[in-house]
N, C-alpha and C positions, 0 to 999 in steps of 0.2 A: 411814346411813339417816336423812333427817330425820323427825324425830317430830311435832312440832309446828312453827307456822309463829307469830311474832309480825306478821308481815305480810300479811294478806290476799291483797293483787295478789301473793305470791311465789307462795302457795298456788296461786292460778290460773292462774300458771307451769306448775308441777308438771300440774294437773289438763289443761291446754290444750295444753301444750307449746311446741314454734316456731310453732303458729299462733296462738298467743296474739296478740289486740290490745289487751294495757292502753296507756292513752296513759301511764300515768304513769311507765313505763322510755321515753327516749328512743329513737327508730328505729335508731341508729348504734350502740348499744350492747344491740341487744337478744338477737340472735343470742348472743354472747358470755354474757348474763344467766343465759340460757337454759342453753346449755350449760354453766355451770358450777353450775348448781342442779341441775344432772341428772347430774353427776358426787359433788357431794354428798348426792345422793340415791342413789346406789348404793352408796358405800360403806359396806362394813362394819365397817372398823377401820380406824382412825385411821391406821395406815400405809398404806391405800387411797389415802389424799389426800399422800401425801408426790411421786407422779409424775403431770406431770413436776417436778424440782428447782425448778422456778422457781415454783412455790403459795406460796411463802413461809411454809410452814405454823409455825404459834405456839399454845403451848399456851396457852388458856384459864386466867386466875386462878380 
């Protein structure tokens, strides 16, 4: 679940969803954007984000 947002335009990701129109994610990567702030917005626990294998996921220092 994210908590906090240090970015603004993600926030209104989150709040807007795929019909978001920030210009500031380019068109070609926005679907992708999207969906992957709304998978880290569901999870609960950090093995949430381990699938699929390819997240590359890496623990934070």
């Amino acid at each position: 679940m994210i908590r906090t947002f240090a970015d603004e335009r993600l926030e209104l990701l989150i709040a807007e969803g795929a019909k978001s129109k920030t210009k500031s994610i380019p068109s070609d990567i926005h679907r992708l954007v999207v969906r992957k702030i709304a998978y880290l917005n569901q999870a609960r626990r950090i093995e949430d984000l381990k699938v699929p294998p390819d997240n590359r996921l890496k623990k934070l220092k």
